[in-house]
C-alpha positions, 0 to 999 in steps of 0.5 A, a space after each residue: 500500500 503507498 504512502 498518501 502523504 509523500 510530496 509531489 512536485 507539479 510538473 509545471 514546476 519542474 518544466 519551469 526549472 528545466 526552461 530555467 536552466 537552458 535559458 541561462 545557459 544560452 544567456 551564458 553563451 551568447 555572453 561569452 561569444 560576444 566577449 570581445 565584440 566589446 569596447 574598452 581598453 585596459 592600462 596600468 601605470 610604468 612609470 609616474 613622475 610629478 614635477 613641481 610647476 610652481 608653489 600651486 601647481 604641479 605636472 604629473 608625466 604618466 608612462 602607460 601600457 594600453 591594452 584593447 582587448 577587444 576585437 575592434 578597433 578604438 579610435 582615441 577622441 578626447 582623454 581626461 586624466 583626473 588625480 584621485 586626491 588623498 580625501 577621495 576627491 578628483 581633480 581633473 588635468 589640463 592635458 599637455 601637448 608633446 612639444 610642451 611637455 619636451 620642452 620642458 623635460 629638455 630645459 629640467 633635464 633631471 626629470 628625464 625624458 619622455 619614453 614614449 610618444 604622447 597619446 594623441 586624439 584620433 589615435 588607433 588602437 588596434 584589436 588585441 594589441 597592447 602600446 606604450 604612451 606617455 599622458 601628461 598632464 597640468 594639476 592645479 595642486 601643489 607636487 606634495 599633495 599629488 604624491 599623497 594621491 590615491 592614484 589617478 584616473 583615465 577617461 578615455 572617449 572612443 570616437 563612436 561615444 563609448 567612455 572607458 574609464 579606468 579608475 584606480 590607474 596606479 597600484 595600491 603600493 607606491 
């Protein structure tokens, strides 16, 4: 005789369960093919020098790896690097041009030179390759507070619209 108080689980139910899991799997794959059909870039600091302009500002010459992992091209319309300050609050640079800033590492020889060129507006970065840029930029703080720095801040705008921003550009240990 069988036991007329065993659970049952409707098989409305147990069909929705099994639409649940092909569907996430689908969702899961459709996401990992269209992975590199995405815009971005991807960058770490090598080097970071702030040069003292004056009492109240100062110049920070940033040399980056930039990495487009993507499987598009990314052309470069505008960058904006902001200095992420020691109480949390950005601070956007004024960018500077490569004859400047040649100039000025050639007349203050004992920051050294530049490593790499400038990144440049209208700039391609190809599918899948990574290059080397100097970003420099003027700060409208003293070079002691930017050494106090959380780290700096990259926003990097694609001709298309799409905005990269690349948050905490630095490592955590200086």
């Amino acid at each position: 005789m069988a036991n007329q108080n065993q659970f049952h689980i409707p098989d409305f139910f147990r069909y929705l369960v099994i639409a649940c899991v092909i569907v996430g799997i689908v969702v899961a794959i459709v996401f990992w093919t269209n992975r590199g059909s995405q815009v971005r870039l991807e960058a770490r600091v090598v080097k970071t020098r702030i040069i003292p302009t004056d009492d109240a500002a100062a110049l920070a010459v940033l040399e980056v790896r930039i990495q487009n992992p993507a499987n598009v091209l990314f052309v470069i319309c505008e960058t904006h690097l902001k200095a992420v300050l020691a109480d949390g609050s950005e601070v956007e640079g004024v960018p500077v041009t490569e004859g400047d800033l040649d100039r000025y590492l050639g007349y203050y020889k004992v920051y050294g030179p530049r490593f790499n060129p400038v990144l440049r507006t209208k700039e391609k970065i190809h599918a899948n390759t990574m290059i080397d840029r100097t970003i420099a930029a003027s700060f409208p703080r003293s070079a002691a507070e930017l050494e106090k720095r959380r780290g700096f801040a990259l926003e990097v705008v694609d001709l298309d619209g799409a905005v990269t921003r690349i948050p905490q550009l630095e490592p955590a240990a200086k």
